[in-house]
Each structure stands twice: as C-alpha cells, then as structure tokens.
SEMARMAR-160299 format. One record per residue: residue in three letters; residue number from 1; x, y, z of N, C-alpha, C in turn. Coordinates in Angstrom, 3 decimals, decimal comma, m for minus. Atoms other than C-alpha are relative to their C-alpha. Example, Ala and Ser with C-alpha at 12.3 -4.5 7.8 and 13.67 -1.06 7.14 Angstrom:
2
<atom><residu>Ala</residu><num>1</num><n_xx>0,890</n_xx><n_yy>m1,190</n_yy><n_zz>0,000</n_zz><ca_xx>12,300</ca_xx><ca_yy>m4,500</ca_yy><ca_zz>7,800</ca_zz><c_xx>0,900</c_xx><c_yy>1,200</c_yy><c_zz>0,000</c_zz></atom>
<atom><residu>Ser</residu><num>2</num><n_xx>m0,820</n_xx><n_yy>m1,190</n_yy><n_zz>m0,060</n_zz><ca_xx>13,670</ca_xx><ca_yy>m1,060</ca_yy><ca_zz>7,140</ca_zz><c_xx>m0,770</c_xx><c_yy>1,090</c_yy><c_zz>0,730</c_zz></atom>
//
This chain:
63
<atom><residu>Unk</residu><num>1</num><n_xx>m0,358</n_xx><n_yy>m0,715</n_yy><n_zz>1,192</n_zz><ca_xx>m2,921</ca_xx><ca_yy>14,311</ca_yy><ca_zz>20,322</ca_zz><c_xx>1,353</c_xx><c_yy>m0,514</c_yy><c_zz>m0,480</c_zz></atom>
<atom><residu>Unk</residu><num>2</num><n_xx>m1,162</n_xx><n_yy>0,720</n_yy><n_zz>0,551</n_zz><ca_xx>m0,282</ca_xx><ca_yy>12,932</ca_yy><ca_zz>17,909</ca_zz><c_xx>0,307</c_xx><c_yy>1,028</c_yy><c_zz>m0,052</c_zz></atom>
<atom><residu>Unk</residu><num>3</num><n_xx>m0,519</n_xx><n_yy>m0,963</n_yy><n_zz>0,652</n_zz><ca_xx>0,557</ca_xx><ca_yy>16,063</ca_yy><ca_zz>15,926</ca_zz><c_xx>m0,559</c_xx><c_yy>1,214</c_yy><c_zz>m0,423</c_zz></atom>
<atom><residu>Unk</residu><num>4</num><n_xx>0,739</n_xx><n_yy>m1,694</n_yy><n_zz>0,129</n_zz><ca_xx>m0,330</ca_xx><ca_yy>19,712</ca_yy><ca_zz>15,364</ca_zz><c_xx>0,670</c_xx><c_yy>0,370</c_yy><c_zz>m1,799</c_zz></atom>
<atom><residu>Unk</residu><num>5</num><n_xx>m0,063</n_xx><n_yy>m0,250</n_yy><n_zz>1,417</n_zz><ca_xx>m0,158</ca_xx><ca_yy>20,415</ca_yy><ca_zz>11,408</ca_zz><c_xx>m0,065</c_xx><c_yy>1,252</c_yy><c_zz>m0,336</c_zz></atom>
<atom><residu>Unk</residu><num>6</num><n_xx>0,544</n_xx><n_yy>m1,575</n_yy><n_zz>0,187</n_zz><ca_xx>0,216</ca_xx><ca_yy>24,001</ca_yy><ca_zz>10,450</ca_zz><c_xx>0,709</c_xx><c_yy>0,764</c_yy><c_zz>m1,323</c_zz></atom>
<atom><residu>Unk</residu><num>7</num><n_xx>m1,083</n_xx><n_yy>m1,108</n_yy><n_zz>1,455</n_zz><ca_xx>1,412</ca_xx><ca_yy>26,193</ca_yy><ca_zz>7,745</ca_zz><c_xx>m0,452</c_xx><c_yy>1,680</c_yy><c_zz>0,145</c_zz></atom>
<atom><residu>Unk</residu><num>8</num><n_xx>0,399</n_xx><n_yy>m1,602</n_yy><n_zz>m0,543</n_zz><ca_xx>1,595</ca_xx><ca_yy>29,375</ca_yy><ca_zz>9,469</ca_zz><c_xx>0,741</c_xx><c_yy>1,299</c_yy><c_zz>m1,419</c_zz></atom>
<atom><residu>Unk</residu><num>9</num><n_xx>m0,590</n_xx><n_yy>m1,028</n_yy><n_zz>1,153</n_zz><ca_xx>1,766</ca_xx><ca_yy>32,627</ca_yy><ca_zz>6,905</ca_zz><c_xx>0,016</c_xx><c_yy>m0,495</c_yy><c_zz>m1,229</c_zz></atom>
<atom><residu>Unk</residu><num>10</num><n_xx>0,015</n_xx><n_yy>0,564</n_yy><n_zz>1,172</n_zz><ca_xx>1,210</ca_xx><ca_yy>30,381</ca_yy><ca_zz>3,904</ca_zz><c_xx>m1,376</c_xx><c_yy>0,072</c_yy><c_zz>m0,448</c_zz></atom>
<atom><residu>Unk</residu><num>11</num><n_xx>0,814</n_xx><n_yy>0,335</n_yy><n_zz>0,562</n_zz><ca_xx>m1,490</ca_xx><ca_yy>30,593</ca_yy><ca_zz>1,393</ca_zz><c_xx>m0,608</c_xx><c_yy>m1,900</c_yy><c_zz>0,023</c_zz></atom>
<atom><residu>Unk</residu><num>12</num><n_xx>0,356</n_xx><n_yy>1,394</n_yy><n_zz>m0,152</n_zz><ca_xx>m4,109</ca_xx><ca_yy>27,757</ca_yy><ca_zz>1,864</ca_zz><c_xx>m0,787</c_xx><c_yy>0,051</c_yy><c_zz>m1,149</c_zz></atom>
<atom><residu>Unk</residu><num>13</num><n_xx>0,640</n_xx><n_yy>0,168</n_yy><n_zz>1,530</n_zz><ca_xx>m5,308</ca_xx><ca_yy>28,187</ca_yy><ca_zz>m1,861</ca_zz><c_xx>0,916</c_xx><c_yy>m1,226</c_yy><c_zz>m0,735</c_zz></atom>
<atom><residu>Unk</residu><num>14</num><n_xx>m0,407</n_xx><n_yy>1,587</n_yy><n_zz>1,594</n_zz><ca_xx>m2,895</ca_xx><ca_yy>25,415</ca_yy><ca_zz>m3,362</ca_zz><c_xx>0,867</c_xx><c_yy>m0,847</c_yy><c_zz>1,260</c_zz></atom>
<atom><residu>Unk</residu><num>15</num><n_xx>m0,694</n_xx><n_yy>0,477</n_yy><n_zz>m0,842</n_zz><ca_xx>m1,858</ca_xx><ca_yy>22,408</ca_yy><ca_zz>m1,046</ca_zz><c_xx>1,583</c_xx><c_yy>m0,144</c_yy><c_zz>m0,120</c_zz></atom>
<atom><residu>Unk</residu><num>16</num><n_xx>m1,175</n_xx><n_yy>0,478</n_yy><n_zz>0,120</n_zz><ca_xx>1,218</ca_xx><ca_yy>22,005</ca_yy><ca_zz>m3,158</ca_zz><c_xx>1,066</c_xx><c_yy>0,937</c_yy><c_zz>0,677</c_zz></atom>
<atom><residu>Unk</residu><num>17</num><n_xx>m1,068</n_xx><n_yy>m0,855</n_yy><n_zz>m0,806</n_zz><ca_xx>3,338</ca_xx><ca_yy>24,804</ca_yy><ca_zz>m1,302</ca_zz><c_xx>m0,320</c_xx><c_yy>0,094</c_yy><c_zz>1,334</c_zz></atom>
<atom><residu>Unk</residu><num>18</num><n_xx>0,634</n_xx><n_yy>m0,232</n_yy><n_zz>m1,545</n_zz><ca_xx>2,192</ca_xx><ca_yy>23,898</ca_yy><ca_zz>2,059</ca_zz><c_xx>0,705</c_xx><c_yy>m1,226</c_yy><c_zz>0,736</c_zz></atom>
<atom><residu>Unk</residu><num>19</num><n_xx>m1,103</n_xx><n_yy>1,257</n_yy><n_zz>m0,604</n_zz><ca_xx>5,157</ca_xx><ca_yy>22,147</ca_yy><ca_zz>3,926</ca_zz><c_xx>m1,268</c_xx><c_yy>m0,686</c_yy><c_zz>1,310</c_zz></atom>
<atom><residu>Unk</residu><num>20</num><n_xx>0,650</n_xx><n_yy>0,357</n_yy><n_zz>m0,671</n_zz><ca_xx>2,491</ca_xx><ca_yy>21,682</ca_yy><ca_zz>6,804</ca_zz><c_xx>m1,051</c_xx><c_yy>m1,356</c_yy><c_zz>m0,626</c_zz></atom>
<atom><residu>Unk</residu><num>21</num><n_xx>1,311</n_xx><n_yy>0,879</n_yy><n_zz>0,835</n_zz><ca_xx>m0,209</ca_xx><ca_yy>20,019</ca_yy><ca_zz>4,566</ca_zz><c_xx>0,855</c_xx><c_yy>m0,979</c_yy><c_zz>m0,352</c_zz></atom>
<atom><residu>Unk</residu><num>22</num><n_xx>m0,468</n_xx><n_yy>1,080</n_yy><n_zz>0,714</n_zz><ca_xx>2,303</ca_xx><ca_yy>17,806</ca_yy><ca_zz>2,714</ca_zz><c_xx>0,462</c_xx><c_yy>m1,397</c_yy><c_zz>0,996</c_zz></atom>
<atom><residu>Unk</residu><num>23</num><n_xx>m0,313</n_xx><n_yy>1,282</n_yy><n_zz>m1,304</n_zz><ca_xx>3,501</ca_xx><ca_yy>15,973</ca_yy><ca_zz>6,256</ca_zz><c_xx>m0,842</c_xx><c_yy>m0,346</c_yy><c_zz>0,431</c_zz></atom>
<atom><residu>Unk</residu><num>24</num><n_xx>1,210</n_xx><n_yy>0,567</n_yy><n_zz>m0,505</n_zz><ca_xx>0,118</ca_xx><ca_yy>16,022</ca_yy><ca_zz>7,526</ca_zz><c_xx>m0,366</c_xx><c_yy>m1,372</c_yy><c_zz>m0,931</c_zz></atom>
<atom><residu>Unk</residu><num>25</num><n_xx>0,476</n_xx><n_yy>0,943</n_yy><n_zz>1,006</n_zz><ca_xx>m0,781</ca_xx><ca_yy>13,847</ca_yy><ca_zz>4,072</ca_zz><c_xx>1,157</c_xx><c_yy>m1,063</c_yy><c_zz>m0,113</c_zz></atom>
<atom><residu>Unk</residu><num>26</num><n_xx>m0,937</n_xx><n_yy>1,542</n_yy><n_zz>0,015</n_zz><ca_xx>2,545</ca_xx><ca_yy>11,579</ca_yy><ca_zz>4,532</ca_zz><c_xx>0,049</c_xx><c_yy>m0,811</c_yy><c_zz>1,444</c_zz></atom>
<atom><residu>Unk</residu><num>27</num><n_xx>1,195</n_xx><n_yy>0,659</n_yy><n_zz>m1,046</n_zz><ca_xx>1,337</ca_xx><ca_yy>10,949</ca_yy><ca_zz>8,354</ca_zz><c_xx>m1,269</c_xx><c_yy>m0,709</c_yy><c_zz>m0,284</c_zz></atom>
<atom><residu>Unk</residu><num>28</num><n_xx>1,325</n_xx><n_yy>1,112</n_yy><n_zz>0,225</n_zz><ca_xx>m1,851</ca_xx><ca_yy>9,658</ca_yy><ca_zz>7,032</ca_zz><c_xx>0,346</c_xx><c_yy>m1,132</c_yy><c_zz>m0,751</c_zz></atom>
<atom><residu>Unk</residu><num>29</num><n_xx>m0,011</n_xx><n_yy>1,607</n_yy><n_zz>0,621</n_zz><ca_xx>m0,325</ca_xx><ca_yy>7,172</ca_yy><ca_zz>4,625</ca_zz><c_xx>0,661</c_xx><c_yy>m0,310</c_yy><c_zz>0,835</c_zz></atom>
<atom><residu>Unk</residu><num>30</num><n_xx>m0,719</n_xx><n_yy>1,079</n_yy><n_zz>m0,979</n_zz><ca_xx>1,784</ca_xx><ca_yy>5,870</ca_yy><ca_zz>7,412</ca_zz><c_xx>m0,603</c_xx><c_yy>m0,401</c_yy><c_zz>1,125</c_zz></atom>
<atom><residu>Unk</residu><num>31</num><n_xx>0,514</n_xx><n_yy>0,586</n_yy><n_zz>m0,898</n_zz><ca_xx>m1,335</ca_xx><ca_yy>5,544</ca_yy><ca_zz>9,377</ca_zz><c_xx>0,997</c_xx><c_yy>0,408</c_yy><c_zz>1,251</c_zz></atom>
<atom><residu>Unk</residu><num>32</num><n_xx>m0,651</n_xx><n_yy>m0,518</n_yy><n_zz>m1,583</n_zz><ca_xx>0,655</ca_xx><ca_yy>7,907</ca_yy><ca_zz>12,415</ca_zz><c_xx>m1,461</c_xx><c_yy>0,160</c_yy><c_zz>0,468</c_zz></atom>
<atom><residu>Unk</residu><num>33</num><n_xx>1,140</n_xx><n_yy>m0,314</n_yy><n_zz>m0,170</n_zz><ca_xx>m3,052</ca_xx><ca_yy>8,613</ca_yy><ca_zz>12,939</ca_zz><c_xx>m1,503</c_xx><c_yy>m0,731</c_yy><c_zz>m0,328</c_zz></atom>
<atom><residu>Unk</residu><num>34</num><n_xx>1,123</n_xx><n_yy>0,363</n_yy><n_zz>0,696</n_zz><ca_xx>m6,688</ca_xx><ca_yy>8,098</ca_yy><ca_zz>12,516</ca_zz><c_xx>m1,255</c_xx><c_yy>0,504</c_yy><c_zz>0,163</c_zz></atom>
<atom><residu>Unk</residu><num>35</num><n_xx>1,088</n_xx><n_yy>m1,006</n_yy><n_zz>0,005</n_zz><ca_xx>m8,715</ca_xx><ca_yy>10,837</ca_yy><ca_zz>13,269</ca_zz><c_xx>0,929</c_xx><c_yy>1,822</c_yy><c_zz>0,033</c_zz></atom>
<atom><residu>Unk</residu><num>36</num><n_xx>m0,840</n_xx><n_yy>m1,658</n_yy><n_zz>0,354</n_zz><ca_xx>m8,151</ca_xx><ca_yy>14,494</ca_yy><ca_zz>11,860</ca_zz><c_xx>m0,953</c_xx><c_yy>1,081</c_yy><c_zz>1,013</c_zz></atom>
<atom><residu>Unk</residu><num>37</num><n_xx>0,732</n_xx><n_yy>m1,064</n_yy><n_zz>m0,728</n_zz><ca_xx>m9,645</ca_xx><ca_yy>17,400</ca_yy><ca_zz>14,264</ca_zz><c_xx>0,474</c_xx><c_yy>1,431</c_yy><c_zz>m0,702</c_zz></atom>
<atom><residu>Unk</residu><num>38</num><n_xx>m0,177</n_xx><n_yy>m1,518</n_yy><n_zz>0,583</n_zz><ca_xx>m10,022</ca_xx><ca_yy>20,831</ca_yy><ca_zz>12,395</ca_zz><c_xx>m0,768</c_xx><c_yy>0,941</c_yy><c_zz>0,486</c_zz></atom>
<atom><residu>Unk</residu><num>39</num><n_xx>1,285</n_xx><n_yy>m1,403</n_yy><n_zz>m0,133</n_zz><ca_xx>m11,765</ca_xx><ca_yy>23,943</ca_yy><ca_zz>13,055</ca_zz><c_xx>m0,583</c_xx><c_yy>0,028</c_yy><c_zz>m0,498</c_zz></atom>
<atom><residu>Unk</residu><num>40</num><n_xx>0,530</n_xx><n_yy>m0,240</n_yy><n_zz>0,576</n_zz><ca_xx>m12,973</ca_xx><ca_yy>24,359</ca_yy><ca_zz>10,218</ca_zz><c_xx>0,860</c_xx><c_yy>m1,083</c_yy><c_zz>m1,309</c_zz></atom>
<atom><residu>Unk</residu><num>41</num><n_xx>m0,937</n_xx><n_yy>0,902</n_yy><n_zz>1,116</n_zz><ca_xx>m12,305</ca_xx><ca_yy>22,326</ca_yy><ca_zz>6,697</ca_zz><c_xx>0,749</c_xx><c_yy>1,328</c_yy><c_zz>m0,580</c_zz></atom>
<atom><residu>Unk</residu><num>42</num><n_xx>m0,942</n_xx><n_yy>m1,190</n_yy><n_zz>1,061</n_zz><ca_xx>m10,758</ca_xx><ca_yy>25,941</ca_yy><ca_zz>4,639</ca_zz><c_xx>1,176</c_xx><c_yy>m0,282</c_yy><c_zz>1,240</c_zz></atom>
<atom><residu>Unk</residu><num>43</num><n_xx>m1,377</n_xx><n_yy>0,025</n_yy><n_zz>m1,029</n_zz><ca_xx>m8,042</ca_xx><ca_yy>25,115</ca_yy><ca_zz>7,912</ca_zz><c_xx>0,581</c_xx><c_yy>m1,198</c_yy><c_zz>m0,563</c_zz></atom>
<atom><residu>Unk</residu><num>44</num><n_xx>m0,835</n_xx><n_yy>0,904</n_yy><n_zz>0,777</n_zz><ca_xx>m7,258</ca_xx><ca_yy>22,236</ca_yy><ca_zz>5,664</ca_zz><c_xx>0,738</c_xx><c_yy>0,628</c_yy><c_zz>m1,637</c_zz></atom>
<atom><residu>Unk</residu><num>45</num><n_xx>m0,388</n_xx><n_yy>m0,827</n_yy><n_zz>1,745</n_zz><ca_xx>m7,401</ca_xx><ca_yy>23,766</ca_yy><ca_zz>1,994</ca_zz><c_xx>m0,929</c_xx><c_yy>0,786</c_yy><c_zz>m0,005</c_zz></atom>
<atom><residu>Unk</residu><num>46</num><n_xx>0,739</n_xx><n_yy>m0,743</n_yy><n_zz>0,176</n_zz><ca_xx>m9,321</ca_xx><ca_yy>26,288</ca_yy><ca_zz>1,187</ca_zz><c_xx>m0,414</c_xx><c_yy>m0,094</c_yy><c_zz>m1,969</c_zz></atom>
<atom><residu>Unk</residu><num>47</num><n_xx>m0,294</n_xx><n_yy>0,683</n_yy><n_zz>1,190</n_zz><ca_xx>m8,984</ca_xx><ca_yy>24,771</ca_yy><ca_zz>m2,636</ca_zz><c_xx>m1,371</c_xx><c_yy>m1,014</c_yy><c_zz>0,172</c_zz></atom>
<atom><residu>Unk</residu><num>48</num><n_xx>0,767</n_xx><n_yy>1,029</n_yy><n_zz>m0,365</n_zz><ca_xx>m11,935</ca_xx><ca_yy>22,577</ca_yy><ca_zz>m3,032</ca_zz><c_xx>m0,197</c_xx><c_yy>m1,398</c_yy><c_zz>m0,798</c_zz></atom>
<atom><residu>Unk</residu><num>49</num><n_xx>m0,537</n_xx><n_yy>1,475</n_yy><n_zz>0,280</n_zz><ca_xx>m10,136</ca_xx><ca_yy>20,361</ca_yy><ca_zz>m5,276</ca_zz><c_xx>0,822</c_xx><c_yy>m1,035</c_yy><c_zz>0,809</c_zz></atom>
<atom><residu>Unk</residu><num>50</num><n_xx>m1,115</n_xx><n_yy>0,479</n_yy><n_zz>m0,906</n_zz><ca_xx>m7,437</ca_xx><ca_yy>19,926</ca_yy><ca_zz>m3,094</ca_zz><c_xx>m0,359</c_xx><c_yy>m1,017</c_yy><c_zz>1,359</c_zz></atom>
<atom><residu>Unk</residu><num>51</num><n_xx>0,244</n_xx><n_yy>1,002</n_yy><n_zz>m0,638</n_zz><ca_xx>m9,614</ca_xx><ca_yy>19,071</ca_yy><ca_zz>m0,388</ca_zz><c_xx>m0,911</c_xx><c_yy>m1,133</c_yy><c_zz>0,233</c_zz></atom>
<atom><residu>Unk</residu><num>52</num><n_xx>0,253</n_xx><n_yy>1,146</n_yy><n_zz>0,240</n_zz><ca_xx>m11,787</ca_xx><ca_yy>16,564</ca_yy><ca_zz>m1,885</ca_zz><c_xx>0,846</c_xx><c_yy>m1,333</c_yy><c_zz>m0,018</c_zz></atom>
<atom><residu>Unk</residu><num>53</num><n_xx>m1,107</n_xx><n_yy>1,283</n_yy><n_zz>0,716</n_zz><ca_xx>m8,477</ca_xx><ca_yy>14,954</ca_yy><ca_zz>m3,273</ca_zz><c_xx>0,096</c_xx><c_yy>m0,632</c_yy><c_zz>1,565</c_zz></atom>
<atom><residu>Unk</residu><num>54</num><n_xx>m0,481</n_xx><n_yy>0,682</n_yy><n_zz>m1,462</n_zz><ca_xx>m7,475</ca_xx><ca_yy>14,687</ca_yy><ca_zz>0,578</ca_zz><c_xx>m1,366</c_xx><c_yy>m0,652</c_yy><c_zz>0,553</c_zz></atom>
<atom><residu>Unk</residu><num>55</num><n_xx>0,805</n_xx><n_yy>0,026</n_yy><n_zz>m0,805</n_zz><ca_xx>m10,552</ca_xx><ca_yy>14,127</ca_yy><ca_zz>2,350</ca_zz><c_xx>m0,424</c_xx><c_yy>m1,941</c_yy><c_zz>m1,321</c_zz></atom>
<atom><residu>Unk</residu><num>56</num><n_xx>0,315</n_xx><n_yy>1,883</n_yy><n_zz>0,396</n_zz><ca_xx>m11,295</ca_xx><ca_yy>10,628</ca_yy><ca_zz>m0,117</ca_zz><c_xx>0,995</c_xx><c_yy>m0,823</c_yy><c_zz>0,402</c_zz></atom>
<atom><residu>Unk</residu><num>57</num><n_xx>m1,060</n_xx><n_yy>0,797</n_yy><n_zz>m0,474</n_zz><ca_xx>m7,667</ca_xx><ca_yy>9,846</ca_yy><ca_zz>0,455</ca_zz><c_xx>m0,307</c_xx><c_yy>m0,159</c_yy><c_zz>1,917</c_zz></atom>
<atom><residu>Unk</residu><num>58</num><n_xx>0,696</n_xx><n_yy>m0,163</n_yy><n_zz>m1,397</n_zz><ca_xx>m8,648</ca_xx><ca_yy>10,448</ca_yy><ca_zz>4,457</ca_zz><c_xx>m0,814</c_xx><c_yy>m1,710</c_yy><c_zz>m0,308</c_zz></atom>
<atom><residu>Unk</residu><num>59</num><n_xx>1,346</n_xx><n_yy>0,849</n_yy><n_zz>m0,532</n_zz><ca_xx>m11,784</ca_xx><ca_yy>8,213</ca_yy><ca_zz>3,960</ca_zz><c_xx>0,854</c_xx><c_yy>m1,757</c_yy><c_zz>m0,726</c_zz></atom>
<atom><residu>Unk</residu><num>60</num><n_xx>m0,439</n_xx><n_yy>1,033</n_yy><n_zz>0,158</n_zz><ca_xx>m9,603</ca_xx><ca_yy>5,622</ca_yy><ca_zz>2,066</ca_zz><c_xx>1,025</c_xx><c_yy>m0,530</c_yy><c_zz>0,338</c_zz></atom>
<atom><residu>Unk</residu><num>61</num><n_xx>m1,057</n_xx><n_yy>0,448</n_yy><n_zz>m1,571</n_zz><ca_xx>m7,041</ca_xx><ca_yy>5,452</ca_yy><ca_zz>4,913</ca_zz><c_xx>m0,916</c_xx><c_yy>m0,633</c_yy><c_zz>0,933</c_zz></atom>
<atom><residu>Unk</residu><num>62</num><n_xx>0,998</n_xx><n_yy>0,300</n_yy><n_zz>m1,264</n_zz><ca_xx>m9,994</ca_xx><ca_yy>4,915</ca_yy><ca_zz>7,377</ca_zz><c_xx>0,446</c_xx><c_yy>0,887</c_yy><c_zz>0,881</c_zz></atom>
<atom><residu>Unk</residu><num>63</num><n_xx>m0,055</n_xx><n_yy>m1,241</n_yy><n_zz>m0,972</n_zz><ca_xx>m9,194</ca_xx><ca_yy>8,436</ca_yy><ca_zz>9,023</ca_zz><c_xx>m1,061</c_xx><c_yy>1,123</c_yy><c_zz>0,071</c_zz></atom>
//
C-alpha cells in the first residue's frame, strides 16, 4: 500500500472541496501509483460527473 486517501467529514458530492480527492488525483499524475482499491466507487465521488472525469483520467494514466 502506497497511500490511504480520505476526506473524512467532507461531502463527497463535489470533488472540488475534497483536500483528500485532490492529492489522490495529483498522485496519479505523478504515477506514485497504479492501482486504486475502493470499497465502493461513491468512496471516490459520489458525483457521477466527477467520477467519470477521474476514472478516464485513471484509465489514461494506466491505473
């Protein structure tokens, strides 16, 4: 395990106020990683723009 990503007590309706989410997504462009493990995807965004936007960026990292 590289890193544990969290945004405890924060709304997961908009990624943009989600200090957790925003490092998780500047870890992936620096390639710290290359596989994401979630519980569930709403444990990413619960937004399902938000987490398309991520999840192509994901697939066009190769994570």
């Amino acid at each position: 395990m590289v890193a544990v990503f969290q945004d405890r007590a924060i709304s997961g309706s908009s990624a943009a106020n989600r200090p957790g989410f925003q490092k998780m997504m500047r870890a992936a462009e620096s390639k710290s990683f290359d596989v994401l493990v979630a519980e569930d995807i709403d444990r990413i965004s619960r937004d399902q723009g938000d987490w398309h936007a991520a999840r192509k960026r994901f697939e066009f990292l190769g994570i």
